[in-house]
N, C-alpha and C positions, 0 to 999 in steps of 0.2 A: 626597885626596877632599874635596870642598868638602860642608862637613854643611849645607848649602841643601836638598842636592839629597833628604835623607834623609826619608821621609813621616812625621813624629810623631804617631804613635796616640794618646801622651798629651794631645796639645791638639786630637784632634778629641776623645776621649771624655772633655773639662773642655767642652770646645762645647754637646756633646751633654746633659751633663751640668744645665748651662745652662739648658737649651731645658725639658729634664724636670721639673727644679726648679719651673720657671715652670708648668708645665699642671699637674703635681701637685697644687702651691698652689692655682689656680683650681677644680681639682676638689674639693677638700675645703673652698676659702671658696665657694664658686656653687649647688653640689650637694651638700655634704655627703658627700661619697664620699672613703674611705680606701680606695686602691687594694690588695688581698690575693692572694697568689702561693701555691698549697701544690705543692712541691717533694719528688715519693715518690721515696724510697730504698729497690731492693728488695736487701735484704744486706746485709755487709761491706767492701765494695768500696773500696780509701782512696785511689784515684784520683778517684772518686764523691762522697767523701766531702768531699776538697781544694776540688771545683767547685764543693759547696754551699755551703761557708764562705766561698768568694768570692761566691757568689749571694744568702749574707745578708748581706755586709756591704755591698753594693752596694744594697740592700734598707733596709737601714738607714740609709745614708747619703743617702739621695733619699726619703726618708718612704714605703715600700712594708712594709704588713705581710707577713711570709712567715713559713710552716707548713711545716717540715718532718717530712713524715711517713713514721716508718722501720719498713720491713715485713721479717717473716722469708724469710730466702732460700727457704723452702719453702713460700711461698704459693702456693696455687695459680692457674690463670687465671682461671678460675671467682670468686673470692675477690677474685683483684686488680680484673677487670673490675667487679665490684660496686661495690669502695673507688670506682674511676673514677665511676661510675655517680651514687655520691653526693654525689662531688663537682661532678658537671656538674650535679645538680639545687638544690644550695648558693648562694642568690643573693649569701650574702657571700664566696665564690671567685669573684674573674675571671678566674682565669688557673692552670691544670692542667701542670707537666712534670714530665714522667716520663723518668728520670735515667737513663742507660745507663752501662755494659751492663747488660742484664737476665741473671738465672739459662737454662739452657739447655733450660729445661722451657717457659720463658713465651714466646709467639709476640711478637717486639717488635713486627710492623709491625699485626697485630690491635688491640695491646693501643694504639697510639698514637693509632690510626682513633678506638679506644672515645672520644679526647675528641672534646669538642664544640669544632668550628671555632670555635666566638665565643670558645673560652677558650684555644683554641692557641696558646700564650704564641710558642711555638717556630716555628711555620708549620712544621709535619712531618704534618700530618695528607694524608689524600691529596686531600681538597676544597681545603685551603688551597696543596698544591704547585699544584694544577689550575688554578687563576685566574693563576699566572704567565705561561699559556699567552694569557690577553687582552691583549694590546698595549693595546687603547682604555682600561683601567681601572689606574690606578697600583694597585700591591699595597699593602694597609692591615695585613699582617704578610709574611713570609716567616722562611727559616732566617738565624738569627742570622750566623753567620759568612758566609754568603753578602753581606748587606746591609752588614756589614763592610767587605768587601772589595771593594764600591762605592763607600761615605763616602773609603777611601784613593785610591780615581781619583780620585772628584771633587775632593777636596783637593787635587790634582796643577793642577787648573782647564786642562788639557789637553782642546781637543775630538776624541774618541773616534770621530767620524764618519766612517764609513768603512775606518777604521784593521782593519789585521791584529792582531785578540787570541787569543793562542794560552791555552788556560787545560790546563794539565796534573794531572788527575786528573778524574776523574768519577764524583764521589759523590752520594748523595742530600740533602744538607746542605751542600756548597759548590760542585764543579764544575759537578754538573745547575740546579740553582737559577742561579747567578751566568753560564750561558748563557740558561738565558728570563730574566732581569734585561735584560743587555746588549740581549737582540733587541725589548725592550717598545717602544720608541720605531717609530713606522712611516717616518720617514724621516731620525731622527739617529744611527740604530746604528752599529757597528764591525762587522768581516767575523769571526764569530768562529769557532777550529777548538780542536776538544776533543779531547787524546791522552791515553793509559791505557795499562795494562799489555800492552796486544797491539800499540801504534802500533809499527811500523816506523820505522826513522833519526826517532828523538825530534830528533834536532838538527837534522836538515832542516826541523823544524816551528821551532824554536824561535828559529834564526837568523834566520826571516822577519816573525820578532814585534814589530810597535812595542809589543805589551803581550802582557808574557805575567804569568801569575798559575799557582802552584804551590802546589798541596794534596795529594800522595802521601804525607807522614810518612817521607820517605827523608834524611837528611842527604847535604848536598853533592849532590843529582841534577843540579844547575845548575849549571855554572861558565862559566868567563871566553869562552871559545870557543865556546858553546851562543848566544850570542846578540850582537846589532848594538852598534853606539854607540846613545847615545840610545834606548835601550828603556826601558820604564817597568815593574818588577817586582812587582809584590804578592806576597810571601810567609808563605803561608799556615800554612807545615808545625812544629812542636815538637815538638823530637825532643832529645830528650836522651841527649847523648855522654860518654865520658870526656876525662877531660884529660890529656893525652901530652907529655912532655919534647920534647927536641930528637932525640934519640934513639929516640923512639916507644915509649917505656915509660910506662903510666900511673903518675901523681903520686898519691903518698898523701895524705890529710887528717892531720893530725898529733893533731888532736885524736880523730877519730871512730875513723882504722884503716884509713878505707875509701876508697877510688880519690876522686878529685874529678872533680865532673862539671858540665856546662855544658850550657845549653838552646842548639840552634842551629835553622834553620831548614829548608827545602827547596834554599836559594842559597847556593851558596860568597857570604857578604857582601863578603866582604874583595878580592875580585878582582871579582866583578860590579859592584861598585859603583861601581868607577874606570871603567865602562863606561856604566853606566845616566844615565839625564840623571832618574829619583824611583827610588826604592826604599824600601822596606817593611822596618825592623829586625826581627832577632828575638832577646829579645823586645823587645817595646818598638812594637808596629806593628798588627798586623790584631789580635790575640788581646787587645789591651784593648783595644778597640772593642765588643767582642762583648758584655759584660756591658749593658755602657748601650742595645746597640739588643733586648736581651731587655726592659727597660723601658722603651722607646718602643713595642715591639711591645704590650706589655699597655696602653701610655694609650689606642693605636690600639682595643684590642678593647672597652675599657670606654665608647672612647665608641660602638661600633656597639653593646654592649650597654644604653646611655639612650638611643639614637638622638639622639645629639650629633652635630654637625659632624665629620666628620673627613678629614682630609686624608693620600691615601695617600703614598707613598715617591718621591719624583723621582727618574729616575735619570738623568736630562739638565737 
C-alpha cells in the first residue's frame, strides 16, 4: 500500500493547531480575553477521567484556561442543574462540557439542554444540533467528532458532489450530525444513506460507497469485500482488542501479567486499504482531530459571545 493514500490526523490537527494559536493570540492582544473552558466530572469514571487529561493538555498547549470541576456521583439533578446554571451566568466561562457518561439517576439529555447555546463548547445542545438543519448559514459550532470527520474529507480535496456517502452508524454526535454537515450545501452535496443496527444486507449499501465513514465501536465490521476500489473511508470507531498469536491465543505482557492489547478501528485497515484510493488510520486519524476542533468551536462561541466576526465551518 502506498502511505500517500493514508488521511494524517496528525497534520491536519498541527494545521488546525496553527490557525488556533493565531485567533487566541489576537484574542488576548486586541480584546484582552483569556479564552476559559470548565469541564464537569460527575464520579469516578477513568475513561472520563483519560479524556479530561487530554482536554487539559490540549488547553494548555494553545493558551486555553480550563476548570475542572469534579462532582460526587451522588448529586443530584436538582444540584447539578444549579452548578450548570452558575456557570451559564459566569461571564468568565465561555465554554460549559459536561463529560459523559453520567450516573443513572441524572437525565443526560435535560441536564445538556441546561447549557446555554453561546457556551456549547460541544454543539450537543438541541438549539445548536437544530441550526445544522439551515443549509443557508455555515454552523459556528457543532459535535466535535462529527466536524472531524469532515476536516478528513476535505483533506482528501476530493469533490464530494454528488457522490454516494454511505455513513454507517447514527448517533447523535457523529452519524446524525455529519449527515446535516454533508447536505448543508444547496447544490455541492453528495447522495448520502445512513445504515444502523436494523439495515438489511449492510454490504449492499456499502459496496455502492465512493465514501463511506464508520462510527459503530464494532472492530473489523468493514472488510475488503464490503466495499469498491477507490472508496474513500473515514474511520471513526476505537475499540480496543487483544492481541493473538498466530495461533489465536492472547499474548501476555511480560511485564504487567496481563493479555496485550491494541486500539483498532471500525475497518479491517490492513485489507481495505489496499483497496481504498484515502483512508482514515486508527489511531492516528479522525480521533486527534477531535481535540483541536473542541477549541475552535469555543473561539467560534467567544466571538458570538463580544459580537466579533465570525466565520462558520465550510464544509465545501
Amino acid at each position: 500500500m502506498n502511505t500517500t493514500n493514508v488521511i494524517d490526523g496528525n497534520k491536519i490537527t498541527q494545521r488546525i493547531k496553527n490557525e488556533i494559536v493565531e485567533q487566541i493570540n489576537e484574542l488576548k492582544s486586541k480584546f484582552f480575553l483569556t479564552p476559559k473552558i470548565v469541564s464537569i466530572i460527575v464520579g469516578e469514571n477513568p475513561a472520563t477521567k483519560i479524556y479530561v487529561n487530554t482536554q487539559c493538555k490540549i488547553c494548555d498547549e494553545l493558551g486555553v484556561n480550563i476548570e475542572v470541576l469534579s462532582l460526587d456521583s451522588n448529586i443530584t439533578e436538582d444540584e447539578l442543574e444549579q452548578k450548570i446554571e452558575e456557570l451559564n451566568n459566569d461571564k468568565n466561562v465561555n465554554a460549559i462540557m459536561l463529560n459523559l457518561p453520567l450516573p443513572q439517576h441524572l437525565n443526560q439529555r435535560k441536564l445538556q439542554n441546561k447549557i446555554l447555546s453561546s457556551k456549547d463548547v460541544e454543539g450537543i445542545t438541541a438549539e445548536n444540533l437544530g441550526k445544522l438543519f439551515y443549509a443557508e448559514t455555515p454552523p459556528v459550532v457543532a459535535p466535535c467528532t462529527a466536524l472531524s470527520v469532515i476536516e478528513c474529507l476535505k483533506e482528501t480535496k476530493v469533490e464530494l458532489k454528488g457522490k454516494e456517502v454511505v455513513i454507517v452508524g447514527h448517533s447523535e454526535i457523529v452519524g446524525k450530525p455529519v449527515l446535516m454537515l454533508l447536505l448543508s450545501s444547496l447544490l455541492s452535496s453528495p447522495t448520502p444513506t445512513v445504515c444502523h443496527i436494523a439495515t438489511k444486507n449492510l454490504q449492499q449499501h456499502t459496496k455502492n460507497a465512493d465514501v463511506l465513514i464508520v462510527a459503530v465501536g464494532k472492530p473489523n465490521l468493514i472488510t475488503a469485500d464490503m466495499v469498491k476500489d477507490g472508496v474513500i473511508v473515514i474511520d471513526v470507531g476505537i475499540n480496543r482488542i487483544k492481541v493473538l498469536d498466530k495461533n489465536g491465543k492472547e499474548i501476555i505482557d511480560e511485564k504487567t501479567g496481563k493479555p496485550k492489547t491494541k486500539i483498532v478501528g471500525d475497518v479491517d485497515f490492513e485489507n481495505v486499504s489496499k483497496k481504498a484510493l484515502f483512508i482514515t488510520p486508527v489511531p492516528g486519524g479522525v480521533g486527534c482531530v477531535t481535540s483541536c476542533i473542541l477549541i475552535k468551536n469555543l473561539i467560534n462561541l467567544i466571538k458570538l459571545q463580544f459580537n466579533l466576526p465570525v466565520e462558520g465551518y465550510k464544509i465545501f
